[in-house]
C-alpha positions as CSV (number, residue, x, y, z in Angstrom):
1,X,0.0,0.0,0.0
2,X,1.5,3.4,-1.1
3,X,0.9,6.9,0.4
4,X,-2.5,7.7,-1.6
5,X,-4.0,4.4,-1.3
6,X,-6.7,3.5,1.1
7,X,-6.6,0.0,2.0
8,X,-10.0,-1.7,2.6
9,X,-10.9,-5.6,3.7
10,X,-14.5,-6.1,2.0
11,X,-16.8,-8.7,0.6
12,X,-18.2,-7.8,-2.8
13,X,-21.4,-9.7,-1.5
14,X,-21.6,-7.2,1.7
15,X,-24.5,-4.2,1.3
16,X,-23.1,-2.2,4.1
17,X,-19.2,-2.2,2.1
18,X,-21.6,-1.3,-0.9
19,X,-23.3,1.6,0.9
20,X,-19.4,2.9,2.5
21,X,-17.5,2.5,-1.0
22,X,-20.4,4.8,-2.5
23,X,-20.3,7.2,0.3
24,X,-15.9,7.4,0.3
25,X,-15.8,7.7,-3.7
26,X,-17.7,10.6,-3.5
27,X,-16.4,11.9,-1.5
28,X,-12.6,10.8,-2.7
29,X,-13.4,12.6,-5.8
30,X,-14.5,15.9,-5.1
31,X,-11.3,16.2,-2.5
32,X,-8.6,14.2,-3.2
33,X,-9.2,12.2,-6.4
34,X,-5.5,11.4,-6.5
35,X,-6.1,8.5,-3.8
36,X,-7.1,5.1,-5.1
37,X,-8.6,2.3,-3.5
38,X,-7.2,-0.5,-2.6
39,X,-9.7,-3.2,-2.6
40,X,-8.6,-6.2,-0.8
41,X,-10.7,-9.6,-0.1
42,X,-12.5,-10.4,2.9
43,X,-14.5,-13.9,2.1
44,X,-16.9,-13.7,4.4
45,X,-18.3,-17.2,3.0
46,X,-14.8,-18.3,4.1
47,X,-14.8,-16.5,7.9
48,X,-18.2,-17.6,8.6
49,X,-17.7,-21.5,6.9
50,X,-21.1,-20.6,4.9
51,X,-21.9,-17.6,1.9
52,X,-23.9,-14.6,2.8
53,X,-27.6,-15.5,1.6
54,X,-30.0,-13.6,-0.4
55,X,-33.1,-13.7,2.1
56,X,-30.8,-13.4,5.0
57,X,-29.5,-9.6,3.8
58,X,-32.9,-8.7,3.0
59,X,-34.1,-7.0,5.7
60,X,-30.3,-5.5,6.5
61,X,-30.7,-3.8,2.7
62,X,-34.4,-2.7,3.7
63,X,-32.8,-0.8,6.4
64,X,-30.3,0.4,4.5
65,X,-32.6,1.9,2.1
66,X,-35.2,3.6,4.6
67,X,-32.7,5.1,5.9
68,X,-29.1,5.8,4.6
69,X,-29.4,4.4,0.6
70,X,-32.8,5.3,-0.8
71,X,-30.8,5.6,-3.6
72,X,-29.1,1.8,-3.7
73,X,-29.7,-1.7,-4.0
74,X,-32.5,-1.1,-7.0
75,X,-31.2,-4.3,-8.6
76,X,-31.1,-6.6,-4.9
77,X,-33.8,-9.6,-5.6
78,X,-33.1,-12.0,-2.3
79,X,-34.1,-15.0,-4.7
80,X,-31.6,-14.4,-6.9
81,X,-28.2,-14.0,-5.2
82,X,-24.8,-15.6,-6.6
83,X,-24.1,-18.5,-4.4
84,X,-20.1,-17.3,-4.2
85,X,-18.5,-14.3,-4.2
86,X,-15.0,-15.8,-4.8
87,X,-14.4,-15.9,-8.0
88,X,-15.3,-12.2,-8.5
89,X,-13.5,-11.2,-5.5
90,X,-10.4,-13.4,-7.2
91,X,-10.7,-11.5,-10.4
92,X,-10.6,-8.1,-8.8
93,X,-7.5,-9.6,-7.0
94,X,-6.0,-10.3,-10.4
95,X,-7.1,-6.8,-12.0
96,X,-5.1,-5.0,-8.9
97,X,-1.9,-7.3,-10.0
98,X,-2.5,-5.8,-13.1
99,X,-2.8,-2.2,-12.7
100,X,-4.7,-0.3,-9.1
101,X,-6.5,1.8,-11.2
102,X,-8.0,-0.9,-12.9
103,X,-8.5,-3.0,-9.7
104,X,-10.2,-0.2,-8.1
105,X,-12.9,0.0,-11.5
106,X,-13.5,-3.3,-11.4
107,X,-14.1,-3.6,-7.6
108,X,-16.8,-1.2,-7.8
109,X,-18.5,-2.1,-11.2
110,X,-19.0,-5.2,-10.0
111,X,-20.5,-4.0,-6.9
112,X,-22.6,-2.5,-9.0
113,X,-23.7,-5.3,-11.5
114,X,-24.5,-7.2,-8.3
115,X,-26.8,-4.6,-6.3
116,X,-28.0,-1.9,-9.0
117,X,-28.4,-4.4,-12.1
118,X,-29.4,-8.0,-10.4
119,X,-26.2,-9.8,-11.9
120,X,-25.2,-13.1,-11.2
121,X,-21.7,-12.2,-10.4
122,X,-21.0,-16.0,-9.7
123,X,-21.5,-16.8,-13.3
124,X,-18.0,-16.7,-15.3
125,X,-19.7,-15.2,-18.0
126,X,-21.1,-12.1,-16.6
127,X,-17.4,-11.7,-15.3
128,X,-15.9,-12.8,-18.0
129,X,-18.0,-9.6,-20.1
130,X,-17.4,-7.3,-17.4
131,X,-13.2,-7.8,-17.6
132,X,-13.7,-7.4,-21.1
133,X,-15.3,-4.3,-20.9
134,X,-12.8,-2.6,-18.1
135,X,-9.8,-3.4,-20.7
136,X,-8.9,-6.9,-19.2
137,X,-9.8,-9.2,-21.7
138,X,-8.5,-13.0,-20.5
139,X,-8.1,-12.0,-17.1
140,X,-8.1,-14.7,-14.8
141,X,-8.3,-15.2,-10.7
142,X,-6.5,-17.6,-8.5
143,X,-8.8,-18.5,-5.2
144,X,-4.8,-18.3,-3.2
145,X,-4.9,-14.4,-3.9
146,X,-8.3,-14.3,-2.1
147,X,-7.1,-16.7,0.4
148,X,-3.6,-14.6,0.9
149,X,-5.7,-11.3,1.5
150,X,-7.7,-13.4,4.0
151,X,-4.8,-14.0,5.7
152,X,-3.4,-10.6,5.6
153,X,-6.3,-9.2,7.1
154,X,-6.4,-11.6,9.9
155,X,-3.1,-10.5,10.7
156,X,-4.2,-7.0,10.8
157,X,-7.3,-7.4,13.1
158,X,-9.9,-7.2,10.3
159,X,-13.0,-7.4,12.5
160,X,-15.7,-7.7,9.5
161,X,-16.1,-5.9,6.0
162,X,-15.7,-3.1,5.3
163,X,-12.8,-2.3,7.4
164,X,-10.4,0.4,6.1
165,X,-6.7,1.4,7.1
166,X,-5.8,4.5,6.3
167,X,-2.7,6.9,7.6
168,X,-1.7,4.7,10.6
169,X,-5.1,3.7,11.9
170,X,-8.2,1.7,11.2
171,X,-11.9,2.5,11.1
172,X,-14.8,-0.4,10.6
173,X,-18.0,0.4,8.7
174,X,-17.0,4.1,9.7
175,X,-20.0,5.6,7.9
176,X,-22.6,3.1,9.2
177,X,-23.8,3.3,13.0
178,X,-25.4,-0.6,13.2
179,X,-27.2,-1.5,16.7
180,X,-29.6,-4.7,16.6
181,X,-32.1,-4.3,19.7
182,X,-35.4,-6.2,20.2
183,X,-37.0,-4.7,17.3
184,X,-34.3,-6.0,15.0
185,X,-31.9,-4.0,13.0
186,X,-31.1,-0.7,13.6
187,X,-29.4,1.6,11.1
188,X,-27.9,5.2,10.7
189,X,-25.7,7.7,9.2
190,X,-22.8,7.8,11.3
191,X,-21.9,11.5,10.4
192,X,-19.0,12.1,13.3
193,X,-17.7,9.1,12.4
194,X,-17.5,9.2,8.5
195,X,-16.3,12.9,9.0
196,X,-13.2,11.3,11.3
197,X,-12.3,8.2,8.5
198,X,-12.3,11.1,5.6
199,X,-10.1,13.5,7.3
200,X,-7.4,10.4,8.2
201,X,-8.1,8.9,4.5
202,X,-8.5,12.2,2.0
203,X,-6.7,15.3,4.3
């Protein structure tokens, strides 16, 4: 990780990483559009032994959208979530080997395909068209650079996704304030929060 990189552990599968990644880019480009993002893999199918389900993120991405991303998650149908997110975070490994710039725009676009579009981002041909389309024709993964990321994280103290180190220190979900109480999930804008992670990661 260089200087003007901001390092984040994430699952491409994750709503709330989808909701932060938003919130930091635009930010990141009306301030300091010179700092890329480094988007490293946390497998959260391999942490918890079992994928992220469709019907189980349902109600988290309701309560995301009634109140922090009205805007997102147009494309999220529960019944119709990939059943892995490795080989798409593998290939976003393999487009950072490649060039950061390009690791960073695949990262997000897939993000995208996933929650804005409906994609089935386990099938190798929708990734296979979307490499294509960022430049990277014939671009493959290897599971062991998702695995090594894994591992690196670990050895960080990655608690969950999206955790971000920036500038020395290390913020969680810094624009998300999560409580579950009796009534179930509880979300909000963490605005002190997200205000303290941009200062350390944009100046």
């Amino acid at each position: 990780m260089t200087d003007h990189q901001i390092e984040v552990f994430a699952d491409i599968t994750c709503p709330f990483t989808h909701v932060g990644l938003r919130r930091l880019v635009a930010a990141r480009d009306a301030r300091a559009p010179d700092r890329q993002l480094l988007v490293r893999s946390w497998p959260l199918e391999l942490v918890n032994a079992e994928p992220l389900r469709g019907l189980a993120l349902a109600p988290k991405i309701a309560a995301l959208q009634a109140t922090v991303a009205a805007d997102l998650f147009r494309g999220f149908d529960p019944s119709h979530f990939p059943e892995t997110s490795l080989p798409a975070l593998a290939l976003v490994a393999a487009a950072y080997q490649h060039d950061a710039a390009a690791g960073e725009r695949l990262s997000l676009a897939i993000r995208t395909a996933l929650f804005e579009d409906g994609a089935d981002i386990a099938d190798r041909q929708v990734l296979n068209a979307m490499v294509a389309r960022y430049g990277l024709p014939g671009l493959t993964g290897d599971d062991q650079q998702v695995i090594d990321d894994w591992h690196r994280g670990e050895a960080l103290g990655v608690v969950g996704s999206p955790h971000f180190f920036v500038a020395g220190d290390d913020f969680f979900c810094p624009a998300l304030d999560i409580t579950h109480d009796d009534g179930g999930l509880s979300i909000a804008f963490d605005a002190d929060g997200f205000d303290k992670f941009l200062a350390a990661a944009l100046g």
